[in-house]
C-alpha positions as CSV (number, residue, x, y, z in Angstrom):
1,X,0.0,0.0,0.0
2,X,1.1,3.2,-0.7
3,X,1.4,6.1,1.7
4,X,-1.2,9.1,0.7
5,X,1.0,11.8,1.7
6,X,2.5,12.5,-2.2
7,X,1.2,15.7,-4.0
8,X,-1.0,15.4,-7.2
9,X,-3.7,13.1,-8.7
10,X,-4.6,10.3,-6.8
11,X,-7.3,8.0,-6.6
12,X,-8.2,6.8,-3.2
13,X,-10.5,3.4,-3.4
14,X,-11.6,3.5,-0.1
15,X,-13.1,0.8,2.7
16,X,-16.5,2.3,2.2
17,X,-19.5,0.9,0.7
18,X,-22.4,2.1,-1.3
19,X,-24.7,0.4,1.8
20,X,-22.8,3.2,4.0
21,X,-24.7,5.6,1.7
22,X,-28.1,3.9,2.6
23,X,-28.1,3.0,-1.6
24,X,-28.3,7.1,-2.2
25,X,-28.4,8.2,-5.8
26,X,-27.6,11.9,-6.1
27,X,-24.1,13.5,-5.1
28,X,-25.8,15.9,-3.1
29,X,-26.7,12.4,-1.0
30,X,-23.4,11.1,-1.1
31,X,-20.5,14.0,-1.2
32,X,-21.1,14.9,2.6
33,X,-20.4,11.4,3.3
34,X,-17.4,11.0,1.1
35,X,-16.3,14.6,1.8
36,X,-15.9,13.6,5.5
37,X,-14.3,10.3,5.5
38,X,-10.9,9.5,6.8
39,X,-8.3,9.4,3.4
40,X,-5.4,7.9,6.2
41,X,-5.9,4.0,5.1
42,X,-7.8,3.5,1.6
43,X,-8.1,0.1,0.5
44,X,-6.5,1.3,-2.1
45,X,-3.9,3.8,-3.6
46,X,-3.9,4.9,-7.4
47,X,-1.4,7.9,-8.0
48,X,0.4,9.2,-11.1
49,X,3.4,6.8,-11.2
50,X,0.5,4.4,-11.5
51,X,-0.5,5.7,-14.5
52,X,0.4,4.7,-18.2
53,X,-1.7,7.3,-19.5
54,X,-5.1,8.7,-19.0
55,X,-7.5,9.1,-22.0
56,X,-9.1,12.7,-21.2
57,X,-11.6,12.4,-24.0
58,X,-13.0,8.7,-22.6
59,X,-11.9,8.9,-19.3
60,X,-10.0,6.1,-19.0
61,X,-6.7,5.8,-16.8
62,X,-4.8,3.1,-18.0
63,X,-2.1,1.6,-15.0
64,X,1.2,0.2,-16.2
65,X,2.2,-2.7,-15.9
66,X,3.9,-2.6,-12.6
67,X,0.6,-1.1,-10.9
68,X,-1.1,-4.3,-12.5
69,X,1.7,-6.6,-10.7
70,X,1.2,-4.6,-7.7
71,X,-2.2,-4.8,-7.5
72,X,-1.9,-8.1,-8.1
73,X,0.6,-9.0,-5.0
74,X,-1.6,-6.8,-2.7
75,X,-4.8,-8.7,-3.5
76,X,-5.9,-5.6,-5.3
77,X,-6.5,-7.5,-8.8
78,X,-9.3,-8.7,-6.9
79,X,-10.4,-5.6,-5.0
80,X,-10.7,-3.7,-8.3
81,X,-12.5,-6.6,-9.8
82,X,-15.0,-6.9,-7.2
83,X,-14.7,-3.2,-6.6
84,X,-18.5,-3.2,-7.5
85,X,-20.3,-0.9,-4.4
86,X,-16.9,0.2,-3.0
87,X,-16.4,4.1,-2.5
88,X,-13.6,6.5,-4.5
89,X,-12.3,9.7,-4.1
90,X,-10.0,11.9,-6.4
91,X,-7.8,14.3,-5.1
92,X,-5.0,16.7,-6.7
93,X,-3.1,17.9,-4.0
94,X,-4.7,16.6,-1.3
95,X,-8.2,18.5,-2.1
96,X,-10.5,16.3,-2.7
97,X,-12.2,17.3,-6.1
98,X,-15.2,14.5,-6.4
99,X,-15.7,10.8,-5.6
100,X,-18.4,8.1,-6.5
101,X,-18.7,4.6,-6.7
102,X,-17.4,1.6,-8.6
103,X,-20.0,-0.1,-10.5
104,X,-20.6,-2.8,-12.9
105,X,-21.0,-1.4,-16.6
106,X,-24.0,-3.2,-17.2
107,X,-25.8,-1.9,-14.1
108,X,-29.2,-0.5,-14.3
109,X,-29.1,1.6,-10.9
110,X,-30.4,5.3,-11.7
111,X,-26.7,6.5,-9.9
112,X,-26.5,10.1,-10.8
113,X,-22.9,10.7,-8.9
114,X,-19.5,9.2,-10.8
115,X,-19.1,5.9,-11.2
116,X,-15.5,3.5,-12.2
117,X,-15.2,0.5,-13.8
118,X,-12.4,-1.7,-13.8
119,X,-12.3,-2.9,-17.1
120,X,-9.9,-6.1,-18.5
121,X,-8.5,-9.1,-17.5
122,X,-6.1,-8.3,-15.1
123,X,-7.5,-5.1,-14.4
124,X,-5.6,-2.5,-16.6
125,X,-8.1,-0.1,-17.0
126,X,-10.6,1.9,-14.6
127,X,-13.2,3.7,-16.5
128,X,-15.0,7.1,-15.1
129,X,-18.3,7.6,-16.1
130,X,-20.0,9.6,-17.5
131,X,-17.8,9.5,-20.2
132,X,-16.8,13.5,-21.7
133,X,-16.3,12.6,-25.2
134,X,-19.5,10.1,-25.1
135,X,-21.7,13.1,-27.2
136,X,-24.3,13.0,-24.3
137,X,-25.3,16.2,-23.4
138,X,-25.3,17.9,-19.8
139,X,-29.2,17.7,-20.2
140,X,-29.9,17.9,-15.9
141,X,-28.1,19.4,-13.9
142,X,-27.0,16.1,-12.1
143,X,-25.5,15.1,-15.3
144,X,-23.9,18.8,-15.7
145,X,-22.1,18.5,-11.9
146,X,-20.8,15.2,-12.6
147,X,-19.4,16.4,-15.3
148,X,-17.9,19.5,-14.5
149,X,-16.2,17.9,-11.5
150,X,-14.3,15.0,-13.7
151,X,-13.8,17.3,-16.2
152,X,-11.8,19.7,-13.8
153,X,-9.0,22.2,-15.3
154,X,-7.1,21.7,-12.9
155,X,-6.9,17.6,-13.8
156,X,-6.2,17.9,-17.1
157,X,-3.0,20.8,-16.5
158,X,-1.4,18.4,-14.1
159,X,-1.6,15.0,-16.1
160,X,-0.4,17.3,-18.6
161,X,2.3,18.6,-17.0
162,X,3.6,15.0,-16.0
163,X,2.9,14.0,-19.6
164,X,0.9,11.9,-18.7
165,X,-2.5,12.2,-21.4
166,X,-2.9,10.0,-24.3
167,X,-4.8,7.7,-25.8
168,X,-4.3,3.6,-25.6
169,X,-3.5,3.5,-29.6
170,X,-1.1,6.7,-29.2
171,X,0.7,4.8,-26.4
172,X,2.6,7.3,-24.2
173,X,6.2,8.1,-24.0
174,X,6.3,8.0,-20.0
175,X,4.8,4.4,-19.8
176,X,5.7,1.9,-18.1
């Protein structure tokens, strides 16, 4: 496990479950709860030197492939597997900017608050949803905040200051 005190993007998969939300939908439900919770011992750590490269447009952050081994000596393979239900939260420089819930990609809960899925076999990619290049438009303003939030400025100057943006058929020259 990794220790959370490092500056910049991380994801924090956390020992929380959507049952500690009571099954809410909304972020206005959920962010107090997540907003609040202790960041000291995730289940999980995710940071940049985790990162191949992160597809902006899909939202896709693709780990390298000594995350995967990582995860998969820590028993994380399977936490991101059967990650369904458990809480996230992504912070850039330690302020937390929003968090959600990994869910299966075929689910048919009405979750209106981000959701990951861990996508592959190992696990090599986590998928944020809703998706910014998906052409669906911020047509509530649920939709519109969850957007805004993983779409965040600031994200995209710091992966792109550590190089670290790209798409899976573009490879990345930092990878690793």
């Amino acid at each position: 496990m990794k220790s959370g005190t490092q500056a910049g993007f991380q994801l924090h998969v956390l020992n929380l479950c959507w049952t500690d939300f009571r099954y809410r939908y909304t972020t206005e439900e959920v962010w107090p709860i997540l907003a609040e919770v202790s960041l000291d011992n995730p289940a999980f750590l995710i940071d940049e030197t985790d990162i191949r490269l992160y597809d902006w447009q899909h939202q896709e952050i693709w780990l390298t492939s000594l995350t995967m081994t990582r995860l998969h000596e820590a028993g994380g393979v399977r936490l991101l597997r059967d990650a369904v239900g458990r809480a996230f939260i992504v912070t850039l420089n330690h302020e937390r900017l929003y968090g959600g819930l990994f869910y299966d990609p075929g689910g048919a809960a009405a979750i209106r608050f981000p959701v990951i899925h861990s996508l592959g076999e190992p696990v090599e990619v986590l998928r944020i949803r809703p998706a910014l290049g998906s052409g669906w438009e911020p047509d509530s303003p649920h939709f519109a905040a969850q957007c805004q939030a993983i779409a965040d400025p600031s994200i995209f100057t710091r992966l792109a200051e550590r190089n670290l943006l790209g798409t899976p058929a573009a490879g990345n020259p930092g990878a690793g």
